[in-house]
Backbone as XML, in Angstrom:
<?xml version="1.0"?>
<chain id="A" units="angstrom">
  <residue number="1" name="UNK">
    <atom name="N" x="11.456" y="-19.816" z="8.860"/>
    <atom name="CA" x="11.312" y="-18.492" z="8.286"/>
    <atom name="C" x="11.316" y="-18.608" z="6.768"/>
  </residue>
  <residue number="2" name="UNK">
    <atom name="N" x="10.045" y="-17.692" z="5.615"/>
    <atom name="CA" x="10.156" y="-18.083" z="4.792"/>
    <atom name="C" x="11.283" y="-16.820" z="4.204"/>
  </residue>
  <residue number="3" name="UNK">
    <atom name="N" x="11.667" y="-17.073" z="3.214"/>
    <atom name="CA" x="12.358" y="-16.211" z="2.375"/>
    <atom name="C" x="12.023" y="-16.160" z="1.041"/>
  </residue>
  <residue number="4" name="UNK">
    <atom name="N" x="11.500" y="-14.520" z="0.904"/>
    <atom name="CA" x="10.430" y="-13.997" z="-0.430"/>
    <atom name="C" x="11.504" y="-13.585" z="-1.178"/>
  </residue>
  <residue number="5" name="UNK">
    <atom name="N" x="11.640" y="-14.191" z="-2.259"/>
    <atom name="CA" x="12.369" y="-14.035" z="-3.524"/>
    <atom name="C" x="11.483" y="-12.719" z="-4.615"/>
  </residue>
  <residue number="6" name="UNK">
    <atom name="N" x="11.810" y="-11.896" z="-4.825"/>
    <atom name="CA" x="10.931" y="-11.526" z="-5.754"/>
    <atom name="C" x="11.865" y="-10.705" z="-6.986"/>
  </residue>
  <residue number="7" name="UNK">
    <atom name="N" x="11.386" y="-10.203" z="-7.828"/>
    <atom name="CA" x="12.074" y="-8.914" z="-9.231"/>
    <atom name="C" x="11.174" y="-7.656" z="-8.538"/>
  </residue>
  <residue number="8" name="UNK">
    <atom name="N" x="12.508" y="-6.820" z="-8.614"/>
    <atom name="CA" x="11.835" y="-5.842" z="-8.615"/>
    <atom name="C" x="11.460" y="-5.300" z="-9.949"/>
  </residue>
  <residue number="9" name="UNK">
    <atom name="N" x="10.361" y="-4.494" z="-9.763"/>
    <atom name="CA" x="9.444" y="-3.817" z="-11.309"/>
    <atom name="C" x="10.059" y="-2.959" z="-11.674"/>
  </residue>
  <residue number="10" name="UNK">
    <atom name="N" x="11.311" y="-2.366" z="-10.762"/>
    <atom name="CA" x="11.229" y="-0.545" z="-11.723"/>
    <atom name="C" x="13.210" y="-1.469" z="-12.998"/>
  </residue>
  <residue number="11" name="UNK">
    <atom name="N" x="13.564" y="-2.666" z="-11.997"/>
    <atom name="CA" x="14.792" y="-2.660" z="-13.017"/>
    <atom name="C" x="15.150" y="-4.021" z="-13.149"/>
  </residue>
  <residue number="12" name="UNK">
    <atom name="N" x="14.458" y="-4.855" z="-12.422"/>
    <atom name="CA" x="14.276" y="-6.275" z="-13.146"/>
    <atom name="C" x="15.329" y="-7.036" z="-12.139"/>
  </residue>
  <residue number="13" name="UNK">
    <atom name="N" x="16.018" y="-6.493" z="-10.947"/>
    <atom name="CA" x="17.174" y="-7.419" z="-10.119"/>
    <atom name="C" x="16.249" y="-7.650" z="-9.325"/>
  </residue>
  <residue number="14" name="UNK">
    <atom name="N" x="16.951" y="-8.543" z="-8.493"/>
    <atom name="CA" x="16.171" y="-9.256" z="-7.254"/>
    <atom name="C" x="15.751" y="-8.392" z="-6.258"/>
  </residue>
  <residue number="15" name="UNK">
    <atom name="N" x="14.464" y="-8.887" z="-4.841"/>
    <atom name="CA" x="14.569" y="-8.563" z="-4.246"/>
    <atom name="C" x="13.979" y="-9.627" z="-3.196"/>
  </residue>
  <residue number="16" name="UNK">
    <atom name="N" x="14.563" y="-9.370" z="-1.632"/>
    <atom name="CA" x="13.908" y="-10.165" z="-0.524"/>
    <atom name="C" x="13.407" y="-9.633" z="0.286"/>
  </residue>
  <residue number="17" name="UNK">
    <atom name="N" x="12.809" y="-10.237" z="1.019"/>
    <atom name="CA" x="11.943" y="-9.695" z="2.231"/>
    <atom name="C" x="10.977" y="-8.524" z="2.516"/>
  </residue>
  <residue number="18" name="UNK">
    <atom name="N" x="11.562" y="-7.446" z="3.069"/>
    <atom name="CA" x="10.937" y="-5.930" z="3.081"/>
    <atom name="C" x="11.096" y="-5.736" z="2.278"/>
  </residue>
  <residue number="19" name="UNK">
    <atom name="N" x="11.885" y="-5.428" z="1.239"/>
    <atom name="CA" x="11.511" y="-5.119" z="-0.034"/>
    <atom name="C" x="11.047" y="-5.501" z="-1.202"/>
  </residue>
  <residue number="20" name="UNK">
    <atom name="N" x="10.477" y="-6.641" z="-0.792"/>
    <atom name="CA" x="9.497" y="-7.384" z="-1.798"/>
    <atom name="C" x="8.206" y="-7.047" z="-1.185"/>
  </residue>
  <residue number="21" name="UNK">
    <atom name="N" x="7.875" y="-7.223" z="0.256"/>
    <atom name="CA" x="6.833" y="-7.018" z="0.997"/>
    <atom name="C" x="6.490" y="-5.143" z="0.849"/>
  </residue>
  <residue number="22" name="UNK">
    <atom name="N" x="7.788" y="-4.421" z="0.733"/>
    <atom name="CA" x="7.225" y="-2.940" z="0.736"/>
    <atom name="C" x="6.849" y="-2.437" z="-0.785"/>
  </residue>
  <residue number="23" name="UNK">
    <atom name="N" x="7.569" y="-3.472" z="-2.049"/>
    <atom name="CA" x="6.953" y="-3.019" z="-3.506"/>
    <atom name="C" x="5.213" y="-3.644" z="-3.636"/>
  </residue>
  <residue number="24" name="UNK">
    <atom name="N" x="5.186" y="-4.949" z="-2.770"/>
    <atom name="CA" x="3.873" y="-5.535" z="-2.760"/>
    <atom name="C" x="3.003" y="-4.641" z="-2.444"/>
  </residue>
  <residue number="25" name="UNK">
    <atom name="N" x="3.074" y="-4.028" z="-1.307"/>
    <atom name="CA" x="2.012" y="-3.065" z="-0.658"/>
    <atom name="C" x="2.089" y="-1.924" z="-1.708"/>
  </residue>
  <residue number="26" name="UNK">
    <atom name="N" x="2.566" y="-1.457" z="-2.172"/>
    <atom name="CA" x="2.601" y="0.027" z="-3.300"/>
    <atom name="C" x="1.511" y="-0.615" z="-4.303"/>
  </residue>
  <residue number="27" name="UNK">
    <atom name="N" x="2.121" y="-1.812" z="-4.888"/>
    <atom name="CA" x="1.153" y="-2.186" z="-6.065"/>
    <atom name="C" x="-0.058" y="-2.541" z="-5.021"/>
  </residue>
  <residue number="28" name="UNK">
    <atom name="N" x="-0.446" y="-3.033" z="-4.206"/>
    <atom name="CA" x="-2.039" y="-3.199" z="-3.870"/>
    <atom name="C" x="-3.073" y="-1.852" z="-3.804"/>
  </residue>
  <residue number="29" name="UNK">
    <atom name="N" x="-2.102" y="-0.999" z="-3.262"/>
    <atom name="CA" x="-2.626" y="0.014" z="-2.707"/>
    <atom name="C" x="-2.762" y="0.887" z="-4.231"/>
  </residue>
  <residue number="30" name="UNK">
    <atom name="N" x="-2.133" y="1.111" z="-5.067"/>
    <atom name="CA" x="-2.223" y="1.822" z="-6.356"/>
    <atom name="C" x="-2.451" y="1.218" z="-7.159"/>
  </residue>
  <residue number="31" name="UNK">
    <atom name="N" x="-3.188" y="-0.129" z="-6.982"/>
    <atom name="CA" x="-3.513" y="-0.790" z="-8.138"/>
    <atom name="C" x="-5.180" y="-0.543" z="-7.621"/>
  </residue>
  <residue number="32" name="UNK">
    <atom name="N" x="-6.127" y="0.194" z="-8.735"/>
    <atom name="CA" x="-7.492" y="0.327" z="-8.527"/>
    <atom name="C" x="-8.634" y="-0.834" z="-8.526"/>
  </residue>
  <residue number="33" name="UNK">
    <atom name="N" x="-8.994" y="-1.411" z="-7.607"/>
    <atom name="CA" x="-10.024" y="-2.290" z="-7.739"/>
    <atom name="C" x="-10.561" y="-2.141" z="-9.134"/>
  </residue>
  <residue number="34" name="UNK">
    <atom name="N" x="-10.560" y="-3.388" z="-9.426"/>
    <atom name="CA" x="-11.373" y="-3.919" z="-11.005"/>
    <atom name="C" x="-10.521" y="-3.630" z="-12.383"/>
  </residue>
  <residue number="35" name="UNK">
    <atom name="N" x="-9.295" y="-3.057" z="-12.459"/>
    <atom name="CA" x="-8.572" y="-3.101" z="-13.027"/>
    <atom name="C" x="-7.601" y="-4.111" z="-13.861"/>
  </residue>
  <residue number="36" name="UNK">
    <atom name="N" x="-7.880" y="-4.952" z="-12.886"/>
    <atom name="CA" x="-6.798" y="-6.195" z="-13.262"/>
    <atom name="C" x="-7.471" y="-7.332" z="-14.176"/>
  </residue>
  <residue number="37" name="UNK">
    <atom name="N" x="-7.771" y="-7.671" z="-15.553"/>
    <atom name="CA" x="-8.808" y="-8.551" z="-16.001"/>
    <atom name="C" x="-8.811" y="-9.891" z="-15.388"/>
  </residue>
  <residue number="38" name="UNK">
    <atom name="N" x="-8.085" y="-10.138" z="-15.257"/>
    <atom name="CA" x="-8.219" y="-11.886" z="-14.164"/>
    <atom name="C" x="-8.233" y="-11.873" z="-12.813"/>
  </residue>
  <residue number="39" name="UNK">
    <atom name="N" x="-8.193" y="-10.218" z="-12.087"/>
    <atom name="CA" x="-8.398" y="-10.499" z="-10.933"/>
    <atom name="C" x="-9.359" y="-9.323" z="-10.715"/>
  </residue>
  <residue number="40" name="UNK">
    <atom name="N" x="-10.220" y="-9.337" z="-11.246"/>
    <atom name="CA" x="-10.837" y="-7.289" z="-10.671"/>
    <atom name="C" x="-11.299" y="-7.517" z="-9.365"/>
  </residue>
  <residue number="41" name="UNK">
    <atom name="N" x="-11.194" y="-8.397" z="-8.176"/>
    <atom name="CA" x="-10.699" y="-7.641" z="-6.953"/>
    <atom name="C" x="-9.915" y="-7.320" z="-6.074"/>
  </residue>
  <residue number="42" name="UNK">
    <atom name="N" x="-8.568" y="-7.266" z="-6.902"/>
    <atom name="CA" x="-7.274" y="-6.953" z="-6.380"/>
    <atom name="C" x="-7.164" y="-5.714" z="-6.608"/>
  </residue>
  <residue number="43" name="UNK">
    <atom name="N" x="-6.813" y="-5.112" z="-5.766"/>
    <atom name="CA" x="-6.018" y="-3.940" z="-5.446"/>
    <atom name="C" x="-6.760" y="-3.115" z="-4.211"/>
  </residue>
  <residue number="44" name="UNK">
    <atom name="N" x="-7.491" y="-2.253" z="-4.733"/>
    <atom name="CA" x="-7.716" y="-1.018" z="-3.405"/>
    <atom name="C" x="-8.626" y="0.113" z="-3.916"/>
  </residue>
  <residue number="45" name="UNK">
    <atom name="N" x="-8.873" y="0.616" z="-2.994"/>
    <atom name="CA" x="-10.363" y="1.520" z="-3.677"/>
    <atom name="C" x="-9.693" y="3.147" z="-3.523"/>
  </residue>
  <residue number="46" name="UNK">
    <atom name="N" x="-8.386" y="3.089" z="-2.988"/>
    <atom name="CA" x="-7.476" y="4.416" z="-3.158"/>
    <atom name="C" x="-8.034" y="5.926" z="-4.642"/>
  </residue>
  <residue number="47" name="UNK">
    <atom name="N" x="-8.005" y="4.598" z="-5.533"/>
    <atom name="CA" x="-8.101" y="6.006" z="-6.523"/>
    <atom name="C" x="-9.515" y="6.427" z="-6.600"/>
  </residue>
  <residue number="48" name="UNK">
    <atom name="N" x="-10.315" y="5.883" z="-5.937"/>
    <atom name="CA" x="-11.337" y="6.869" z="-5.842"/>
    <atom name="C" x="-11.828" y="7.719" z="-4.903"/>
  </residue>
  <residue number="49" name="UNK">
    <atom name="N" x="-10.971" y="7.535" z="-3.805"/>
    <atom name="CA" x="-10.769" y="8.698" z="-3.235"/>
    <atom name="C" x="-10.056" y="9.610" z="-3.744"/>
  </residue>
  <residue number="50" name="UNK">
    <atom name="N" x="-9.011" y="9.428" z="-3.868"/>
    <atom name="CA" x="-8.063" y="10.578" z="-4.328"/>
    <atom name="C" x="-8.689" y="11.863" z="-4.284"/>
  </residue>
  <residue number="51" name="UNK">
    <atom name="N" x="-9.403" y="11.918" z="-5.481"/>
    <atom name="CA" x="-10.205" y="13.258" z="-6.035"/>
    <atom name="C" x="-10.972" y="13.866" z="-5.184"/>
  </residue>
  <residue number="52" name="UNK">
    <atom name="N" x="-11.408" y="13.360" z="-3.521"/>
    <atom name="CA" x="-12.320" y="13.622" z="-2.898"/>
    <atom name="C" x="-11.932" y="14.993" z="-2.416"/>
  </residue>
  <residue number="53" name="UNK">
    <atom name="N" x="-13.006" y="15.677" z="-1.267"/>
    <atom name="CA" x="-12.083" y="16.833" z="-0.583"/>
    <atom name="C" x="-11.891" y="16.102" z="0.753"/>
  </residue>
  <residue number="54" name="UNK">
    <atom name="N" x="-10.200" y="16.177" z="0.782"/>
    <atom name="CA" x="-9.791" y="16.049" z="2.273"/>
    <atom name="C" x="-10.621" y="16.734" z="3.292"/>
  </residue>
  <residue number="55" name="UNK">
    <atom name="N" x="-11.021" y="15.706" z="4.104"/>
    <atom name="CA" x="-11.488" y="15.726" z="5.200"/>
    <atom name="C" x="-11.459" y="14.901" z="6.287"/>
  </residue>
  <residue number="56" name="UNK">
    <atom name="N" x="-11.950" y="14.805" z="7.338"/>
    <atom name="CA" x="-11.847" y="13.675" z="8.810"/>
    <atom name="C" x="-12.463" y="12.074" z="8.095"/>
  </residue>
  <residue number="57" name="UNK">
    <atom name="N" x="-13.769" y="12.832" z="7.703"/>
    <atom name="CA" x="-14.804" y="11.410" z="7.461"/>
    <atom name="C" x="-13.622" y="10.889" z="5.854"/>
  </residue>
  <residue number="58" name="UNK">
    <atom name="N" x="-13.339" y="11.728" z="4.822"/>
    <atom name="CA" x="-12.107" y="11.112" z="3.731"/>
    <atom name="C" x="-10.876" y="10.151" z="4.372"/>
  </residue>
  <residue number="59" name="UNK">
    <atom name="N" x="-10.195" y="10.730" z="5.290"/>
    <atom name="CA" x="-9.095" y="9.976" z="6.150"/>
    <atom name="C" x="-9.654" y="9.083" z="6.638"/>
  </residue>
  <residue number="60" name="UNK">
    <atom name="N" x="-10.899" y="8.288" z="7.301"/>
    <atom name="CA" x="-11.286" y="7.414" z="7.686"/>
    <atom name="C" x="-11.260" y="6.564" z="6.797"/>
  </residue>
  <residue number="61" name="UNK">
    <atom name="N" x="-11.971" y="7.156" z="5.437"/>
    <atom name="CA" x="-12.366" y="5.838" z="4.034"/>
    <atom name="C" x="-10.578" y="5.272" z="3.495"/>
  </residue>
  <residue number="62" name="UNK">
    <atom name="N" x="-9.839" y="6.422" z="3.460"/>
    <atom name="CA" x="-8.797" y="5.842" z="3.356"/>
    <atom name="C" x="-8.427" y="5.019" z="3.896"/>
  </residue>
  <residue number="63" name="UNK">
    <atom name="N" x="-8.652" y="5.121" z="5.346"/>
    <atom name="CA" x="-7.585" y="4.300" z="6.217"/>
    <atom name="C" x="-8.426" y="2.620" z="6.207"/>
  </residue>
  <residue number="64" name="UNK">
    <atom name="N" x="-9.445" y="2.560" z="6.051"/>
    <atom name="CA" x="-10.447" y="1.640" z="6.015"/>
    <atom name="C" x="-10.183" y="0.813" z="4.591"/>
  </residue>
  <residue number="65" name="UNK">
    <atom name="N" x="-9.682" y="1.696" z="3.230"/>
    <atom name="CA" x="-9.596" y="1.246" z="2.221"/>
    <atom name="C" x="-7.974" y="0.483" z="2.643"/>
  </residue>
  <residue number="66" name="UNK">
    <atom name="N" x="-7.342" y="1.310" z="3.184"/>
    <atom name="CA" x="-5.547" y="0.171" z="3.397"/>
    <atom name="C" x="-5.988" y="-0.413" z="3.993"/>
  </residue>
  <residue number="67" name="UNK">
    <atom name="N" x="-6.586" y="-0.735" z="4.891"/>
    <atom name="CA" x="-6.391" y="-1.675" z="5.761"/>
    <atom name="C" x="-7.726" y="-2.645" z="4.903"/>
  </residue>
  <residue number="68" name="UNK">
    <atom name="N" x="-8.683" y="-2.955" z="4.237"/>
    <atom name="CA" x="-9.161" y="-3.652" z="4.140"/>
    <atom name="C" x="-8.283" y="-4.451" z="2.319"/>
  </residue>
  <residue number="69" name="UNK">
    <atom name="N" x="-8.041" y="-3.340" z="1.728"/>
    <atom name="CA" x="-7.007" y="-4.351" z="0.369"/>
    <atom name="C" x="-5.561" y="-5.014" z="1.540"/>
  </residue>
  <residue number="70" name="UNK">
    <atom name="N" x="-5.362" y="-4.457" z="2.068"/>
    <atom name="CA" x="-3.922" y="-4.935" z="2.804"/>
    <atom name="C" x="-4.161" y="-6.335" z="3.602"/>
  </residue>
  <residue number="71" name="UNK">
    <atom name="N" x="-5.228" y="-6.297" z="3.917"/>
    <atom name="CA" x="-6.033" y="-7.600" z="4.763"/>
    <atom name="C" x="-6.014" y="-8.524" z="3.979"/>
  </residue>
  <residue number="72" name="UNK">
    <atom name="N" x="-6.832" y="-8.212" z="3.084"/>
    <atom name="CA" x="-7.172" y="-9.265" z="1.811"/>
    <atom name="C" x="-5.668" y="-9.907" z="0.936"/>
  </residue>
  <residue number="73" name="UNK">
    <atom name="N" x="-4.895" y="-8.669" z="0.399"/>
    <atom name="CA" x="-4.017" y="-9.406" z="-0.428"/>
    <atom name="C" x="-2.634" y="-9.394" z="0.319"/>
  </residue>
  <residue number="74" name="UNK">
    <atom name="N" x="-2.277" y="-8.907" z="1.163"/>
    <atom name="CA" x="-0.965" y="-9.410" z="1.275"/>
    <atom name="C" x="-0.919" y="-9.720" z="3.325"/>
  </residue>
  <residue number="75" name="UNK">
    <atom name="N" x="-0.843" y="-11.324" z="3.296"/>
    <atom name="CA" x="-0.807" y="-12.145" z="4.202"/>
    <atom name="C" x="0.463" y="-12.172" z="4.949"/>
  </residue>
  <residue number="76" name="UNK">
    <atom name="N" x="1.783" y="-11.341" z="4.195"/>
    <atom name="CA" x="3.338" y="-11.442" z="5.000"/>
    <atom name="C" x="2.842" y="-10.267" z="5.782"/>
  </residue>
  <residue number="77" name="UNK">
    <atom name="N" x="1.920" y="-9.301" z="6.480"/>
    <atom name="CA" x="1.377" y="-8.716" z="6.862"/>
    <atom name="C" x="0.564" y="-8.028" z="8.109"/>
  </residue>
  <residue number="78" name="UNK">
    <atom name="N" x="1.367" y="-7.865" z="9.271"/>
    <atom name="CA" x="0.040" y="-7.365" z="10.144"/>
    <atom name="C" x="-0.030" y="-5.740" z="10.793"/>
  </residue>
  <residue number="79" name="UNK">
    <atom name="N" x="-1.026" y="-4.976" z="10.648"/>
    <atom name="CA" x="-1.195" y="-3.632" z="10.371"/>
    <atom name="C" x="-1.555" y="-3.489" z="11.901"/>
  </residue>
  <residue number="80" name="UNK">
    <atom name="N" x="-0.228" y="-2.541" z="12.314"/>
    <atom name="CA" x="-0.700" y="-1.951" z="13.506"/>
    <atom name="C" x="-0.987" y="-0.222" z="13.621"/>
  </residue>
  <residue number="81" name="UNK">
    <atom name="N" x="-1.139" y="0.305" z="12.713"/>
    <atom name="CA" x="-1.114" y="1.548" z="12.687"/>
    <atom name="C" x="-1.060" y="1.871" z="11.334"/>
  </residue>
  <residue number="82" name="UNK">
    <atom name="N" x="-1.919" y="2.821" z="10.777"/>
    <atom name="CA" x="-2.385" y="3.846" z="9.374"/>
    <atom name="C" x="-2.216" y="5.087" z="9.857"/>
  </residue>
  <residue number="83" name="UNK">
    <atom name="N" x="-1.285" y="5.742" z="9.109"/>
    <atom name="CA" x="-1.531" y="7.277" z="9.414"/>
    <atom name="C" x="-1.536" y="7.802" z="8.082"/>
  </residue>
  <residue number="84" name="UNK">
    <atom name="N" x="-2.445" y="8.711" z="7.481"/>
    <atom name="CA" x="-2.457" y="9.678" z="6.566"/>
    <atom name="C" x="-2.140" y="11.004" z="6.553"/>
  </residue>
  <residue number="85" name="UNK">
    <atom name="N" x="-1.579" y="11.702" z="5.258"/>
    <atom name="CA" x="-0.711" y="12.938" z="6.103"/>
    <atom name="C" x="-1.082" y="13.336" z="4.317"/>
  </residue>
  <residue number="86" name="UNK">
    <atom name="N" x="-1.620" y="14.724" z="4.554"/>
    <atom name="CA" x="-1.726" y="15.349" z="2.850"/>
    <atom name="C" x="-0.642" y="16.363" z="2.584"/>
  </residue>
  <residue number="87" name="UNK">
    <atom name="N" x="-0.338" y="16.050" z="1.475"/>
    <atom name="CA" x="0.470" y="17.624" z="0.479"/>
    <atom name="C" x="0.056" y="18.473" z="0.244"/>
  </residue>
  <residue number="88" name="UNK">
    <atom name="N" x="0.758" y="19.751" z="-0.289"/>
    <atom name="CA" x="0.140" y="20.945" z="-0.614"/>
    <atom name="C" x="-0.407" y="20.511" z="-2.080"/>
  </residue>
  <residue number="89" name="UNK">
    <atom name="N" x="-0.518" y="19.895" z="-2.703"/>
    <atom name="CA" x="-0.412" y="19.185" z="-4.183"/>
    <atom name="C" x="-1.854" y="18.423" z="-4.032"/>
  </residue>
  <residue number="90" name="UNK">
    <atom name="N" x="-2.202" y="17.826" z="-3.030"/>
    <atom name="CA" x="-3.571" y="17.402" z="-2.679"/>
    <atom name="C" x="-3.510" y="15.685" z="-2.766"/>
  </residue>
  <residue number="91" name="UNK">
    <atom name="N" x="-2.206" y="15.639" z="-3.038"/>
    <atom name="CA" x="-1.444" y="14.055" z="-2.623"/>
    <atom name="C" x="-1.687" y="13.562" z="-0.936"/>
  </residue>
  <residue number="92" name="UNK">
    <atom name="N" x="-1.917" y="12.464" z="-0.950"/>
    <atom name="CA" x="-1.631" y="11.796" z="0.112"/>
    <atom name="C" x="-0.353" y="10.767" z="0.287"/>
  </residue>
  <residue number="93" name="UNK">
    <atom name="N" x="-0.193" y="10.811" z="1.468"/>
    <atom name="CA" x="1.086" y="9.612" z="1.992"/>
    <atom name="C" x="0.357" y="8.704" z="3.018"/>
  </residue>
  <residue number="94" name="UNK">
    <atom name="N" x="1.019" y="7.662" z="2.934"/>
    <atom name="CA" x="0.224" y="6.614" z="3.273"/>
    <atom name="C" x="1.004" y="6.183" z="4.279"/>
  </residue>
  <residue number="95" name="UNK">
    <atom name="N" x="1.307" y="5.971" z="5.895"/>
    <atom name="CA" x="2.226" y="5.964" z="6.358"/>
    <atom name="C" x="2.063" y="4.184" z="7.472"/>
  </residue>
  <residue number="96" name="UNK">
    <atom name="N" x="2.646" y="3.231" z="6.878"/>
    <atom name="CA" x="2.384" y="1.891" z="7.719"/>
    <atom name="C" x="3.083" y="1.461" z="8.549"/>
  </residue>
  <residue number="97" name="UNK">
    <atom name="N" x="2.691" y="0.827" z="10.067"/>
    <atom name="CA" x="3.675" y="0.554" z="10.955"/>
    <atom name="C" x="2.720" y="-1.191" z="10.949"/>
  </residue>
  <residue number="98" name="UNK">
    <atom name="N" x="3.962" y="-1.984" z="11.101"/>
    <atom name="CA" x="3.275" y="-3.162" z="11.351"/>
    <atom name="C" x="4.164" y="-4.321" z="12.010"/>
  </residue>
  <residue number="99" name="UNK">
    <atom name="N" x="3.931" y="-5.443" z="11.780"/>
    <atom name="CA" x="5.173" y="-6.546" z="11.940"/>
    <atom name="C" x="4.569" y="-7.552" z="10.723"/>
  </residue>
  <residue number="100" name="UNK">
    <atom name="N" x="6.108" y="-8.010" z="10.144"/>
    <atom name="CA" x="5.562" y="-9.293" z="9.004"/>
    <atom name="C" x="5.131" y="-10.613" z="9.793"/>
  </residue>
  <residue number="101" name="UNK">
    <atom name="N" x="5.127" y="-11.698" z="9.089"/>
    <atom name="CA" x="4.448" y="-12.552" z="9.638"/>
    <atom name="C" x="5.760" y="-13.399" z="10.538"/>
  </residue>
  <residue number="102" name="UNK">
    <atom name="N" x="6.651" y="-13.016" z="10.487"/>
    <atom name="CA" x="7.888" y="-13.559" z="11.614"/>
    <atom name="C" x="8.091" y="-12.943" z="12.628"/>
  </residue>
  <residue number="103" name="UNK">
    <atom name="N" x="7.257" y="-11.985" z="13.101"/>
    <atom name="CA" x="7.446" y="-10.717" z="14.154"/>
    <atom name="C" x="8.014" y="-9.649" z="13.738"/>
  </residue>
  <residue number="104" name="UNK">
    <atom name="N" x="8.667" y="-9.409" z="12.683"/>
    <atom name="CA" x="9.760" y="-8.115" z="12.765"/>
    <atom name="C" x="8.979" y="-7.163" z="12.292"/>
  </residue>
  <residue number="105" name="UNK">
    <atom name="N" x="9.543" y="-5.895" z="13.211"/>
    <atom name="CA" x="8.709" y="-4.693" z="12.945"/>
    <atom name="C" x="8.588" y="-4.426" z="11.356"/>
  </residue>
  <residue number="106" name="UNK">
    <atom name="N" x="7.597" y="-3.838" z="11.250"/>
    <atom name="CA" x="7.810" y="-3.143" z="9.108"/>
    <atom name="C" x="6.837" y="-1.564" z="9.321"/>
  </residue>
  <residue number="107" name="UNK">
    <atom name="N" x="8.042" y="-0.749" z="8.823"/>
    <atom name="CA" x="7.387" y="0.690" z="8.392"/>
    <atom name="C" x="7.643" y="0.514" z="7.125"/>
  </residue>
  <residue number="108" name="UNK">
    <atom name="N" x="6.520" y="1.054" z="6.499"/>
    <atom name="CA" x="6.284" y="1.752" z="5.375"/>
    <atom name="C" x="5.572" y="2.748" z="4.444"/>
  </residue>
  <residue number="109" name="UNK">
    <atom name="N" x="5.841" y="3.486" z="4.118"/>
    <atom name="CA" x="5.217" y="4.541" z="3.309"/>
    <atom name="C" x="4.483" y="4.558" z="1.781"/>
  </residue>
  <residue number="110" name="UNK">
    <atom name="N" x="3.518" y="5.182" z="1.240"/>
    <atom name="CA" x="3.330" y="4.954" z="-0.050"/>
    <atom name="C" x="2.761" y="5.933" z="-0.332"/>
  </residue>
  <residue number="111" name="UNK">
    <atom name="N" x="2.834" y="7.098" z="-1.599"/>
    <atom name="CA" x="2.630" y="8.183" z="-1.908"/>
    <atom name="C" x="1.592" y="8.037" z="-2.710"/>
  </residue>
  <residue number="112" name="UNK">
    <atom name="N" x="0.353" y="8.539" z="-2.704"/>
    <atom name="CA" x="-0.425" y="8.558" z="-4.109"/>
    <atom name="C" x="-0.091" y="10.073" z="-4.804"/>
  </residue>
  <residue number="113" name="UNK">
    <atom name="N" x="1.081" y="10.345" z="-4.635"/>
    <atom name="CA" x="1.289" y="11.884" z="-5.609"/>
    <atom name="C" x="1.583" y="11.041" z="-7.158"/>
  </residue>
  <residue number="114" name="UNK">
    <atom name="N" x="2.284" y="12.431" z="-7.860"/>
    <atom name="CA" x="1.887" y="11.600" z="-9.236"/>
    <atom name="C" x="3.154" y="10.787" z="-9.994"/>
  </residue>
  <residue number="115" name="UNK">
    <atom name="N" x="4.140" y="11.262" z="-8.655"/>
    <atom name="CA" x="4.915" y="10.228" z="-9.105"/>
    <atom name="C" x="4.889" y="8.997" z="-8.286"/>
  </residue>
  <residue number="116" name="UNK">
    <atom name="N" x="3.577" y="8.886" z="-7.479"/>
    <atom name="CA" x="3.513" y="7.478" z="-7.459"/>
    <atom name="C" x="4.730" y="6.908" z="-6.232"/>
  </residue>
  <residue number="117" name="UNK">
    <atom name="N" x="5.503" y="7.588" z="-6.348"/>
    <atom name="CA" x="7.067" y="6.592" z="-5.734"/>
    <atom name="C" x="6.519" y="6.313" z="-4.002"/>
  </residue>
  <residue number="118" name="UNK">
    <atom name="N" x="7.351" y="5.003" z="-3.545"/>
    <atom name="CA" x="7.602" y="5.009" z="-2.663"/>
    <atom name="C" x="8.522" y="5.199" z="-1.563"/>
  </residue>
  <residue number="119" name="UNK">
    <atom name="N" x="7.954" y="5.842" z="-0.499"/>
    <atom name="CA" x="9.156" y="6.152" z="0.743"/>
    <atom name="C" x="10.099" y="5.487" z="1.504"/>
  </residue>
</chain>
């Protein structure tokens, strides 16, 4: 079993496992494709939906956009379920059920409101 050492971003202490694996997924998913100068195809095509009008065929591109940055960049990873759920604010939540790469179940959430935070 490996054990993911990581910092967390918002205060600089450590973190392991799910919570290195659940800050990873926030930054893929809110980090905008082509953004990154040494990597512009990391992240996720999220913020250009955002602005769209919610709809059936919108919730599809979403769910297609997590699951295809989530595929690509983070490998501690396997996606058994996307659910999207909107605010009155016109925010989305991003809602993940999966198992890491040792079997253990992983939920997680990720808000594109504007504070960004995760659940």
């Amino acid at each position: 079993m490996t054990l993911y050492i990581g910092m967390n971003q918002k205060d600089g202490h450590s973190i392991t496992d799910t919570d290195h694996l659940r800050q990873s997924v926030r930054d893929i998913l809110l980090t905008p494709q082509g953004s990154r100068i040494a990597r512009r195809e990391y992240g996720s095509l999220l913020s250009a939906l955002i602005d769209q009008p919610q709809n059936p065929a919108l919730r599809l591109q979403v769910m297609s956009a997590v699951y295809m940055a989530l595929s690509r960049w983070e490998p501690r990873l396997t996606l058994d379920s996307i659910t999207i759920s909107s605010n009155f604010d016109g925010s989305m939540v991003v809602e993940l059920t999966g198992q890491r790469n040792n079997g253990a179940p992983v939920s997680l959430s990720v808000s594109t409101g504007a504070d960004n935070g995760s659940h």
